[in-house]
N, CA, C, O and CB atoms as a CASP TS submission, in Angstrom:
PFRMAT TS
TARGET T0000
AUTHOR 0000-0000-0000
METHOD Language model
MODEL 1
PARENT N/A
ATOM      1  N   UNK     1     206.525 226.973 -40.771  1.00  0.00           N
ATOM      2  CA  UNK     1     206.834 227.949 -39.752  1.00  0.00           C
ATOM      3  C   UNK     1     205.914 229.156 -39.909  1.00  0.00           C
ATOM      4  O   UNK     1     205.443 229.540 -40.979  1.00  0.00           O
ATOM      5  CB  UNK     1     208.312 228.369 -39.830  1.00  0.00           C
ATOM      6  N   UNK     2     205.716 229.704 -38.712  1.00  0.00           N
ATOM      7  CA  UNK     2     204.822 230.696 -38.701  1.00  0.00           C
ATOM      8  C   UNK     2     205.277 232.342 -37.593  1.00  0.00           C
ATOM      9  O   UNK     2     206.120 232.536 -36.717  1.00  0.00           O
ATOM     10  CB  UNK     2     203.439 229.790 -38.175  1.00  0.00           C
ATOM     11  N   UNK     3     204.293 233.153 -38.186  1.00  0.00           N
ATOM     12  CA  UNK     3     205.248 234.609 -37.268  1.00  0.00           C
ATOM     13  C   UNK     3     205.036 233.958 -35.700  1.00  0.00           C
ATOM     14  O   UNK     3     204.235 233.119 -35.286  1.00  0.00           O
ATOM     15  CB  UNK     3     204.226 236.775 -37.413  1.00  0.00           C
ATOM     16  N   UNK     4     206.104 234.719 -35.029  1.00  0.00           N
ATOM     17  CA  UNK     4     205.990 233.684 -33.320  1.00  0.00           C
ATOM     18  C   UNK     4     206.053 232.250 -32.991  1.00  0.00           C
ATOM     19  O   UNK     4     205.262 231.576 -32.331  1.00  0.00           O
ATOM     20  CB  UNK     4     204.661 233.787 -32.659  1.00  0.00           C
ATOM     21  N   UNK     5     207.192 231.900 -33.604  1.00  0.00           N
ATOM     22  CA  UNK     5     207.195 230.585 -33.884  1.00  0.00           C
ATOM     23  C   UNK     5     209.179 230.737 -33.102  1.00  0.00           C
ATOM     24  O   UNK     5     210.008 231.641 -33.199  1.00  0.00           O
ATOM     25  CB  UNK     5     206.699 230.081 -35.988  1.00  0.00           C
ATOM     26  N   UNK     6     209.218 229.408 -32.413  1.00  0.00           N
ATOM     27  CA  UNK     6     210.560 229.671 -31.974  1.00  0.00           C
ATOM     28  C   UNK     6     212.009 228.370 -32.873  1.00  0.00           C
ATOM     29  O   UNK     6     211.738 227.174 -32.974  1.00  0.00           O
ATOM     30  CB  UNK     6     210.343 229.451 -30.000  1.00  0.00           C
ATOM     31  N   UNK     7     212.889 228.730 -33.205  1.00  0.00           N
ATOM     32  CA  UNK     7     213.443 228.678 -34.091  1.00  0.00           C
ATOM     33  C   UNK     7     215.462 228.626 -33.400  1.00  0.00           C
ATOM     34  O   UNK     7     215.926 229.208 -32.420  1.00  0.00           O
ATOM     35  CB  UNK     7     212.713 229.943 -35.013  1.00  0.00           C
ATOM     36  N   UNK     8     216.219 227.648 -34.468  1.00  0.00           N
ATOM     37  CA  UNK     8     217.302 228.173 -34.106  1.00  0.00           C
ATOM     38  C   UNK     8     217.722 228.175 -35.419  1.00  0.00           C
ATOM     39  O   UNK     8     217.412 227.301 -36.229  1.00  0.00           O
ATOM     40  CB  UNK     8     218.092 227.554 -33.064  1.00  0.00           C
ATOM     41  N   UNK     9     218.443 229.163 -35.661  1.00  0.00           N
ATOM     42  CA  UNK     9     219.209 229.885 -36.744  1.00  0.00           C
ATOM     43  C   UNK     9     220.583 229.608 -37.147  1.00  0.00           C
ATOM     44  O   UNK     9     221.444 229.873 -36.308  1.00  0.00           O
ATOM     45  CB  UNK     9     219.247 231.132 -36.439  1.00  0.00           C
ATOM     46  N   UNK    10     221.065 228.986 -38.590  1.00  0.00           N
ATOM     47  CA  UNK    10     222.367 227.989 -38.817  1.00  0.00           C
ATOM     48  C   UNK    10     223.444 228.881 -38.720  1.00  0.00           C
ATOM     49  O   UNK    10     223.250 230.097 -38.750  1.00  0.00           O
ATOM     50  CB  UNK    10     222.461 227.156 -40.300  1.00  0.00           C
ATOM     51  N   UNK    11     224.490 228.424 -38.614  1.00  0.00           N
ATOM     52  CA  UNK    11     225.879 229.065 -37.930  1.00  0.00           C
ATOM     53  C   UNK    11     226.212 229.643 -39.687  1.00  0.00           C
ATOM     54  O   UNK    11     226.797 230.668 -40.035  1.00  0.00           O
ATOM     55  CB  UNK    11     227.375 227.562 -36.933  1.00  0.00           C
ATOM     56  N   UNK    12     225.623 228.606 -40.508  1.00  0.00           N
ATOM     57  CA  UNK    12     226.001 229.054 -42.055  1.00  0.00           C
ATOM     58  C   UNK    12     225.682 230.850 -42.481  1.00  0.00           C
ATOM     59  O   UNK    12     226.256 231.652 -43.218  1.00  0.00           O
ATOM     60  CB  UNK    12     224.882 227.956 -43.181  1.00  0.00           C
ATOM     61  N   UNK    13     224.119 230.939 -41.325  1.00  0.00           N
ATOM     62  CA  UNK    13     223.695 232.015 -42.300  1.00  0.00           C
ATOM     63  C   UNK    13     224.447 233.060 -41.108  1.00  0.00           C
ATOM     64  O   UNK    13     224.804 234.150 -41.555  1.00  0.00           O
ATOM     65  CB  UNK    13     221.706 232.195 -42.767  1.00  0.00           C
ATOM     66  N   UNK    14     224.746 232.765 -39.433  1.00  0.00           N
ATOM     67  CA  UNK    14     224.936 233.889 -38.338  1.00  0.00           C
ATOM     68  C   UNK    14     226.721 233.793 -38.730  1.00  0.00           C
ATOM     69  O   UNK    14     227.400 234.819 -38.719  1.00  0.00           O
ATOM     70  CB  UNK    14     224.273 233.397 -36.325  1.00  0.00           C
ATOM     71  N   UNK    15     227.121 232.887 -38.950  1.00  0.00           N
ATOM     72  CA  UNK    15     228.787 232.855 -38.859  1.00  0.00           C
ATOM     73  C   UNK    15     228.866 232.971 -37.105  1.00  0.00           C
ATOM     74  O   UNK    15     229.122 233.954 -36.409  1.00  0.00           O
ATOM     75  CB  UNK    15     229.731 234.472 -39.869  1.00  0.00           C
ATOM     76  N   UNK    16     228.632 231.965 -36.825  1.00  0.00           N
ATOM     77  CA  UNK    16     228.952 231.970 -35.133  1.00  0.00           C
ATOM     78  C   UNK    16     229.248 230.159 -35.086  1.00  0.00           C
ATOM     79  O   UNK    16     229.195 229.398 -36.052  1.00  0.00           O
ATOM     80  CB  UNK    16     227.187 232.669 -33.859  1.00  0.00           C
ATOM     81  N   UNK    17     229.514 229.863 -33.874  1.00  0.00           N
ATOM     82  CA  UNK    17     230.117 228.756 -33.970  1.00  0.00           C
ATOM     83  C   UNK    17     228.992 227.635 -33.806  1.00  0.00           C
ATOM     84  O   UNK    17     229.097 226.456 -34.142  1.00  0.00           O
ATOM     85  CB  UNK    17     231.236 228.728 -32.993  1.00  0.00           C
ATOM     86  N   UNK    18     228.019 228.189 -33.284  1.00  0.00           N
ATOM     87  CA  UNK    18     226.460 227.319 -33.237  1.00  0.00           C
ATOM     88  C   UNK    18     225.446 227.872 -33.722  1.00  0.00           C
ATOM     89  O   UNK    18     225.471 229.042 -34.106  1.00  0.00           O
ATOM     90  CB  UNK    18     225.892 226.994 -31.931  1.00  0.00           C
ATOM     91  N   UNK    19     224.342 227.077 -33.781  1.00  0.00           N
ATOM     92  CA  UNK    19     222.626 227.881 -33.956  1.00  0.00           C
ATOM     93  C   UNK    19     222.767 228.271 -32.608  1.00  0.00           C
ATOM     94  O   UNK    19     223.243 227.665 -31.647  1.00  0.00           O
ATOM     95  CB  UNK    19     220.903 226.793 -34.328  1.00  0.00           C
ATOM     96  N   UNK    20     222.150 229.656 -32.734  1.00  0.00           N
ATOM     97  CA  UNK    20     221.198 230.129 -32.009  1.00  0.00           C
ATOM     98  C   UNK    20     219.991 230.439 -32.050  1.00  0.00           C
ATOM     99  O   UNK    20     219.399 230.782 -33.073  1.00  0.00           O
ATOM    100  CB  UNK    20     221.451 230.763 -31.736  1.00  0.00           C
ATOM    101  N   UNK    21     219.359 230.318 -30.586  1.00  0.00           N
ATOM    102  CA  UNK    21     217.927 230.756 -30.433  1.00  0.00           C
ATOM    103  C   UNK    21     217.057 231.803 -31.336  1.00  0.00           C
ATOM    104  O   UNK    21     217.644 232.857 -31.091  1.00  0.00           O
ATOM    105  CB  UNK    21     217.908 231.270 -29.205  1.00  0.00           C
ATOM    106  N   UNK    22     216.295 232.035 -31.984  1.00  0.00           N
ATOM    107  CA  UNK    22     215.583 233.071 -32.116  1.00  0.00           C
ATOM    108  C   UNK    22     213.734 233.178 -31.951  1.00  0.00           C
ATOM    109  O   UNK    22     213.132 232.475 -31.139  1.00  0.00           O
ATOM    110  CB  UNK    22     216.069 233.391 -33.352  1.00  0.00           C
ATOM    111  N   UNK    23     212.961 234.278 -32.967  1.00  0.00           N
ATOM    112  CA  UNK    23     211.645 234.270 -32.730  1.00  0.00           C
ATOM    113  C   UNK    23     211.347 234.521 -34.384  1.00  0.00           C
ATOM    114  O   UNK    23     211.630 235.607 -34.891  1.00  0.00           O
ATOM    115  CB  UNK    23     211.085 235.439 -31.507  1.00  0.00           C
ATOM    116  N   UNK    24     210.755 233.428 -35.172  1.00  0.00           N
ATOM    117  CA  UNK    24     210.005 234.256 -36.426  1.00  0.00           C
ATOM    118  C   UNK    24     209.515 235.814 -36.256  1.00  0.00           C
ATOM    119  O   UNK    24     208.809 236.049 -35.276  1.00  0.00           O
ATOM    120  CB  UNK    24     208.623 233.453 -36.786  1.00  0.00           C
ATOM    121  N   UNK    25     209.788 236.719 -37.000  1.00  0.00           N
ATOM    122  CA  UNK    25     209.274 237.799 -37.415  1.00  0.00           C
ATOM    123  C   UNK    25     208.337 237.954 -38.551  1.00  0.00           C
ATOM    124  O   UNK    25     207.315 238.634 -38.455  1.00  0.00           O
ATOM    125  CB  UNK    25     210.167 238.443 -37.581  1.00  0.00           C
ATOM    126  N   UNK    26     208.717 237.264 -39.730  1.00  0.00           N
ATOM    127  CA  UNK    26     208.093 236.843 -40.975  1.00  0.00           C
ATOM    128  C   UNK    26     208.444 236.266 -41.723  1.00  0.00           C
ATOM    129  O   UNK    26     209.630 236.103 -42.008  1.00  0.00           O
ATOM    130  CB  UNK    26     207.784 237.442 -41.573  1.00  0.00           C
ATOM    131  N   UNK    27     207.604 235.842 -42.199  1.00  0.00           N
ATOM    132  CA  UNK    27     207.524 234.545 -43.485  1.00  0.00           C
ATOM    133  C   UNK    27     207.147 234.975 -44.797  1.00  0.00           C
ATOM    134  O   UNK    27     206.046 235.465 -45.049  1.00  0.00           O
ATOM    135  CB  UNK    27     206.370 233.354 -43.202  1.00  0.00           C
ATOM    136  N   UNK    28     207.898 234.824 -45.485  1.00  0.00           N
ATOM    137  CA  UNK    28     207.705 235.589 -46.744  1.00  0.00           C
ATOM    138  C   UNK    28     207.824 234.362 -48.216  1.00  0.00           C
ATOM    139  O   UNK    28     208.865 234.017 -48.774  1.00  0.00           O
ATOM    140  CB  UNK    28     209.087 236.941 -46.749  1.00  0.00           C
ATOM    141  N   UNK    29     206.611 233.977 -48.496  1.00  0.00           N
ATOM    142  CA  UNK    29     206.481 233.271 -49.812  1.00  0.00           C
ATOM    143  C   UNK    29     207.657 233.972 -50.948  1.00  0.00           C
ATOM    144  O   UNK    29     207.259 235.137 -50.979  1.00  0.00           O
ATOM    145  CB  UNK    29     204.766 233.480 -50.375  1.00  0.00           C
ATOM    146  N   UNK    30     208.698 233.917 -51.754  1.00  0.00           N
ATOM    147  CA  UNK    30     209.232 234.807 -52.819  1.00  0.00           C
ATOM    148  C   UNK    30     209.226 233.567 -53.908  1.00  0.00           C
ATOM    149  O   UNK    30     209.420 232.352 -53.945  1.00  0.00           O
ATOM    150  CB  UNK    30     210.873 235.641 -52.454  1.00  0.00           C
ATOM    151  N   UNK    31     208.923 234.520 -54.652  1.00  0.00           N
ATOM    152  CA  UNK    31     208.411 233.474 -55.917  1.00  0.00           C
ATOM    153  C   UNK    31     210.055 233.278 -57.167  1.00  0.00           C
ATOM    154  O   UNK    31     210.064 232.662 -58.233  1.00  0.00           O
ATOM    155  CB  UNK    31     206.614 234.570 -57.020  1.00  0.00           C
ATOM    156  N   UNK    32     211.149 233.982 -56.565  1.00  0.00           N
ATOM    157  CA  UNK    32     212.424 233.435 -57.115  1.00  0.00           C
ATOM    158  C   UNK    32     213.184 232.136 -55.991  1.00  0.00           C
ATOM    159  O   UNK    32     213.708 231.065 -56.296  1.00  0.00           O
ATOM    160  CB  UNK    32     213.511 234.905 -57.313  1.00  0.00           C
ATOM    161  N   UNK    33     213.028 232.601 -55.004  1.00  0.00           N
ATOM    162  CA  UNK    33     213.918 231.483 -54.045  1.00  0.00           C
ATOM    163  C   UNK    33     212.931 230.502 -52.633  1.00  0.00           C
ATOM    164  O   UNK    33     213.476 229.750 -51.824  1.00  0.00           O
ATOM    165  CB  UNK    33     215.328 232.663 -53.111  1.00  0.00           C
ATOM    166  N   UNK    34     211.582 230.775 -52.685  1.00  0.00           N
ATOM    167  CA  UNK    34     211.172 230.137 -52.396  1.00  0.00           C
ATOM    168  C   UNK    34     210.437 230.866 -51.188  1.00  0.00           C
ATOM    169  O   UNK    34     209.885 231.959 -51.317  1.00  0.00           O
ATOM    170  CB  UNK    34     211.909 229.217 -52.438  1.00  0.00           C
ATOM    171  N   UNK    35     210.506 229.888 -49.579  1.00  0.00           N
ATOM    172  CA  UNK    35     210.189 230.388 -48.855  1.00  0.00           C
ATOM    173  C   UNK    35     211.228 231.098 -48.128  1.00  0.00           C
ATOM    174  O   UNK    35     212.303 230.506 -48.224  1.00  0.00           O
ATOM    175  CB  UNK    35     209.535 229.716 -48.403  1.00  0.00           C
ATOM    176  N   UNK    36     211.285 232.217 -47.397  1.00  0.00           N
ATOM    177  CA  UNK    36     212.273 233.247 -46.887  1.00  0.00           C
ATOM    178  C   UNK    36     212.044 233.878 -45.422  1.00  0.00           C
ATOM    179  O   UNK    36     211.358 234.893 -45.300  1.00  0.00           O
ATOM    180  CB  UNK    36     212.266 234.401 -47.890  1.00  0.00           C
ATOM    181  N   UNK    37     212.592 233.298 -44.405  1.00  0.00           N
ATOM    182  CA  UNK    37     212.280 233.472 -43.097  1.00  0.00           C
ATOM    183  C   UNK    37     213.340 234.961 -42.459  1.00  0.00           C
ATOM    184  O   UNK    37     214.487 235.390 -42.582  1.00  0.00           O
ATOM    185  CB  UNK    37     212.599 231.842 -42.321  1.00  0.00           C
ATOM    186  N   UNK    38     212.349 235.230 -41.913  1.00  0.00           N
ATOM    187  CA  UNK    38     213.436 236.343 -40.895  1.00  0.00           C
ATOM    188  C   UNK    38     212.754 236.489 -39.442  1.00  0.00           C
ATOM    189  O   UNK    38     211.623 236.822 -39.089  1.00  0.00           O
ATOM    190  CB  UNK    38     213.567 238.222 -41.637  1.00  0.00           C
ATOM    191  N   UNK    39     214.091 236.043 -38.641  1.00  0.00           N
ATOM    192  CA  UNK    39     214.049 235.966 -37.243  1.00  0.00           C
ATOM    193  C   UNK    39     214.816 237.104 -36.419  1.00  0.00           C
ATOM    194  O   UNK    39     215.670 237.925 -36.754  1.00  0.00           O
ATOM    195  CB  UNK    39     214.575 234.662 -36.900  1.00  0.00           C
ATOM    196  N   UNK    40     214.256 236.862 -35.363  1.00  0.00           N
ATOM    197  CA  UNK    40     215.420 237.948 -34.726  1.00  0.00           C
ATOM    198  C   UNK    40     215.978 237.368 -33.555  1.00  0.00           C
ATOM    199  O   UNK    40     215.318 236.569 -32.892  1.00  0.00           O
ATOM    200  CB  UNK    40     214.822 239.466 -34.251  1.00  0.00           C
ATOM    201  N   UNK    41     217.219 237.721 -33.217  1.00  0.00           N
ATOM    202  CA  UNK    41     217.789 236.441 -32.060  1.00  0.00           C
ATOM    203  C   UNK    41     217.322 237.469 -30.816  1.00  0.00           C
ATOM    204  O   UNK    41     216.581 238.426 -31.036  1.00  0.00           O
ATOM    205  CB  UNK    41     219.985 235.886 -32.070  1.00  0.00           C
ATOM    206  N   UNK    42     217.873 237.139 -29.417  1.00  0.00           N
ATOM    207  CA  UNK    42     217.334 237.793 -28.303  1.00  0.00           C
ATOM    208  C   UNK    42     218.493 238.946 -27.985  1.00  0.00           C
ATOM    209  O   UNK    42     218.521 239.294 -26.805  1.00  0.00           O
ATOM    210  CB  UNK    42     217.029 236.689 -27.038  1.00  0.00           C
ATOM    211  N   UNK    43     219.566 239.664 -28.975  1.00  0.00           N
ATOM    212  CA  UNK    43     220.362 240.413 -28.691  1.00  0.00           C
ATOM    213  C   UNK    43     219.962 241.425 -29.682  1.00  0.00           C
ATOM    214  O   UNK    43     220.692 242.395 -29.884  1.00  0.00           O
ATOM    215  CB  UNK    43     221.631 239.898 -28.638  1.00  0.00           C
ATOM    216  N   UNK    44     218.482 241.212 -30.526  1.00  0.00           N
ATOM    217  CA  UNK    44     217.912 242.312 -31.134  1.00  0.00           C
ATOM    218  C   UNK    44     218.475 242.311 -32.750  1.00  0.00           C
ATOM    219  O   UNK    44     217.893 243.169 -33.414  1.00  0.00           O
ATOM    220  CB  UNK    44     218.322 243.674 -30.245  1.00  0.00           C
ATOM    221  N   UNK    45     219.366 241.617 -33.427  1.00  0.00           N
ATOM    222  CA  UNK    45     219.888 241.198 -34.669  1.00  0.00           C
ATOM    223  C   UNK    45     219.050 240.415 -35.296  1.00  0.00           C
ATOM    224  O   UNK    45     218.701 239.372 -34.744  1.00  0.00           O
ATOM    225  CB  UNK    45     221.051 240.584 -34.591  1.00  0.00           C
ATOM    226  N   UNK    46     218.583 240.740 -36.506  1.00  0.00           N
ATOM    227  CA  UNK    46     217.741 240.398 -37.479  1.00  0.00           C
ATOM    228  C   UNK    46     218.503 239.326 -38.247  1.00  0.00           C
ATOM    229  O   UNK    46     219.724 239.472 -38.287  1.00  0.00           O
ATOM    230  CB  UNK    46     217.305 241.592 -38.294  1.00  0.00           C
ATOM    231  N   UNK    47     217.880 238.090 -38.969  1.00  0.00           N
ATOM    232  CA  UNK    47     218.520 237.589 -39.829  1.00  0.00           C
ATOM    233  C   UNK    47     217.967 236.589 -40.678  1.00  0.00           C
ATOM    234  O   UNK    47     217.697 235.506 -40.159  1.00  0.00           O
ATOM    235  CB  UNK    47     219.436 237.253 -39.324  1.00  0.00           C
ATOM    236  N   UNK    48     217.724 236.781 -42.048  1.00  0.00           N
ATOM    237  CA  UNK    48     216.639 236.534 -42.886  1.00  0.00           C
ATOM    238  C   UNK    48     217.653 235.447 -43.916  1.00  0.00           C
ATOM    239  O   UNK    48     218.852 235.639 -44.117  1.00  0.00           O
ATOM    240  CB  UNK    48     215.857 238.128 -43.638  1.00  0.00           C
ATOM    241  N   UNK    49     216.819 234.258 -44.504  1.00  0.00           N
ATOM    242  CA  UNK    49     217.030 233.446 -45.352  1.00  0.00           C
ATOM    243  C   UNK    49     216.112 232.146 -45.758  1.00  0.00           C
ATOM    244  O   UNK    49     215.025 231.849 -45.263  1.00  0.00           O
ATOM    245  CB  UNK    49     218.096 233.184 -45.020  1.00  0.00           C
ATOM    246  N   UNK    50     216.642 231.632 -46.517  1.00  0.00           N
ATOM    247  CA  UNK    50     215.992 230.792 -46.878  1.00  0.00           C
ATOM    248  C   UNK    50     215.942 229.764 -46.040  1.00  0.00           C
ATOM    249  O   UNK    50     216.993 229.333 -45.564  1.00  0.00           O
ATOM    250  CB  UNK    50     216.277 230.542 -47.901  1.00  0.00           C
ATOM    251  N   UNK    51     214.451 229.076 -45.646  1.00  0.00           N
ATOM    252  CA  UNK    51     213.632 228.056 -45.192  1.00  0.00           C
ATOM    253  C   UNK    51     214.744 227.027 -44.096  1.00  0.00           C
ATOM    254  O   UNK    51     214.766 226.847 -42.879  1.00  0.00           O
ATOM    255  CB  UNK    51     212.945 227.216 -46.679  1.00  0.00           C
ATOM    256  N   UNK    52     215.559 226.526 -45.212  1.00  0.00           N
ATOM    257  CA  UNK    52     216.619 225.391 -44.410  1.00  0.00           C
ATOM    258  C   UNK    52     217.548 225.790 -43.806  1.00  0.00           C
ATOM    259  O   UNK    52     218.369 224.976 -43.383  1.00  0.00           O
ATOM    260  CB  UNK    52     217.305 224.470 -45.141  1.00  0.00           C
ATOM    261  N   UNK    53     217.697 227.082 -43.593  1.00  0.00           N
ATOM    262  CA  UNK    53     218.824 227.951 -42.258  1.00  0.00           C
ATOM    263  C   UNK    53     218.074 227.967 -41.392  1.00  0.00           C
ATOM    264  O   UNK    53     218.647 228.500 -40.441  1.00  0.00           O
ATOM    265  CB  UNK    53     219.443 229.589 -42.359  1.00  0.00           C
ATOM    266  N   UNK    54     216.740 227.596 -41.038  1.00  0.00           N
ATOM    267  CA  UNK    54     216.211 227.413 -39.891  1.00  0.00           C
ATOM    268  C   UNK    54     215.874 226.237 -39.706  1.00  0.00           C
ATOM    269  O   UNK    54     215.520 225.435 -40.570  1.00  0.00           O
ATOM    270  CB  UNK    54     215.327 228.113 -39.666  1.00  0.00           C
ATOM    271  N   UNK    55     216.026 225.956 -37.823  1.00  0.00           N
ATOM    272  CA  UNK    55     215.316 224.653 -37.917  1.00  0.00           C
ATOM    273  C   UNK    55     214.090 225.184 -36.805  1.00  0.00           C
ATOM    274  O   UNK    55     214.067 226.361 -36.446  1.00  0.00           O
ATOM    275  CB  UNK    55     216.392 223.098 -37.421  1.00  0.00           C
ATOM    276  N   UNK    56     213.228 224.325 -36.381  1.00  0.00           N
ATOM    277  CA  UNK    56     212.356 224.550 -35.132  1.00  0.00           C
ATOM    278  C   UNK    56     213.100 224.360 -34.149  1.00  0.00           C
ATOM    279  O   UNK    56     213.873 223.402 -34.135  1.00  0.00           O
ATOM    280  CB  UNK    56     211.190 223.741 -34.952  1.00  0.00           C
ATOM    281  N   UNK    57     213.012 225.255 -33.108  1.00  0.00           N
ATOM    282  CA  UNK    57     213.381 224.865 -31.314  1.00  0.00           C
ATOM    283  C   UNK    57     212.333 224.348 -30.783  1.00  0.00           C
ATOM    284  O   UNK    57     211.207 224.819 -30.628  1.00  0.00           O
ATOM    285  CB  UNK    57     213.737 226.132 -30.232  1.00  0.00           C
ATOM    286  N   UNK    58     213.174 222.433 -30.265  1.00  0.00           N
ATOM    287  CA  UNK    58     211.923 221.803 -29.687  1.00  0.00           C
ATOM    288  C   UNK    58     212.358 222.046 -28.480  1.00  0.00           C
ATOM    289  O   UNK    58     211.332 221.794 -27.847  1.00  0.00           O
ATOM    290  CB  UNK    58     211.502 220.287 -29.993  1.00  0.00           C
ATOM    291  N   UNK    59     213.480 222.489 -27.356  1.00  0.00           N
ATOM    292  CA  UNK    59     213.259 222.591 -26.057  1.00  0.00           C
ATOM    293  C   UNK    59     214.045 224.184 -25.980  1.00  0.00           C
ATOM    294  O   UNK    59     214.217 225.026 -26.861  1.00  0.00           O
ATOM    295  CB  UNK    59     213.910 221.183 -25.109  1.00  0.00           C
ATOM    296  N   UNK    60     214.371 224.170 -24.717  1.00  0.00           N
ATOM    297  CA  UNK    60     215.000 225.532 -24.426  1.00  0.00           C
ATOM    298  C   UNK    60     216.147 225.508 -24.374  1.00  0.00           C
ATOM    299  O   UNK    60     216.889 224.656 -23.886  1.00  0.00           O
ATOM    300  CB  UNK    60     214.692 226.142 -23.369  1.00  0.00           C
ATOM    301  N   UNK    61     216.508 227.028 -25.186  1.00  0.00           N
ATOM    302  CA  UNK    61     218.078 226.906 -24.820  1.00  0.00           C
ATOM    303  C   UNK    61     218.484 227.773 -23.605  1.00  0.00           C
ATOM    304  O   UNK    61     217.736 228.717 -23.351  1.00  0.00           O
ATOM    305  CB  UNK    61     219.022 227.392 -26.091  1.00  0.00           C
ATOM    306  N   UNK    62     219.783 227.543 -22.665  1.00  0.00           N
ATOM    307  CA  UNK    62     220.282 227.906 -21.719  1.00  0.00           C
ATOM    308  C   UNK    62     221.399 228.741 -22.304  1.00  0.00           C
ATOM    309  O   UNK    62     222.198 227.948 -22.804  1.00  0.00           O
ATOM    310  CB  UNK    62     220.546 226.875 -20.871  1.00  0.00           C
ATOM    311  N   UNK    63     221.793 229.921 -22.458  1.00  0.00           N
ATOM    312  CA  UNK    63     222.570 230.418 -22.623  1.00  0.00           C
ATOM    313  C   UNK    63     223.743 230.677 -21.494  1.00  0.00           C
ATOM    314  O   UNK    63     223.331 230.535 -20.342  1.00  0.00           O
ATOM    315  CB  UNK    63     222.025 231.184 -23.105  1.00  0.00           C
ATOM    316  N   UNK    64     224.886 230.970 -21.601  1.00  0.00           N
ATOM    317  CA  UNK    64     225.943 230.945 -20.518  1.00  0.00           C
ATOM    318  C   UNK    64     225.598 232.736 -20.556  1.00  0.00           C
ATOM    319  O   UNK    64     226.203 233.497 -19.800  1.00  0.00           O
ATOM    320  CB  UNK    64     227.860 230.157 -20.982  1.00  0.00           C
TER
END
């Protein structure tokens, strides 16, 4: 994954009842836990973790 990269974010790390949409912000190599992503969803909430709380968004999501 890379900065500007589109992404949905696990319900593990948002506590919501699904992934949601977001946008890489940065990617951060950390040399205790590995690789460390932080996205931001489209309601402006930041939310950073490790690698496998994200997956890639291969199509679009429709929000209600």
């Amino acid at each position: 994954m890379k900065v500007g990269d589109k992404v949905l974010i696990s319900p593990d790390l948002t506590r919501l009842a699904e992934w949601i949409p977001a946008k890489v912000i940065e990617v951060e190599n950390n040399p205790f836990v590995g690789v460390v992503i932080s996205a931001e969803a489209s309601d402006g909430d930041v939310f950073f973790g490790q690698k496998d709380l994200f997956k890639p968004q291969t199509e679009e999501v429709c929000l209600p």
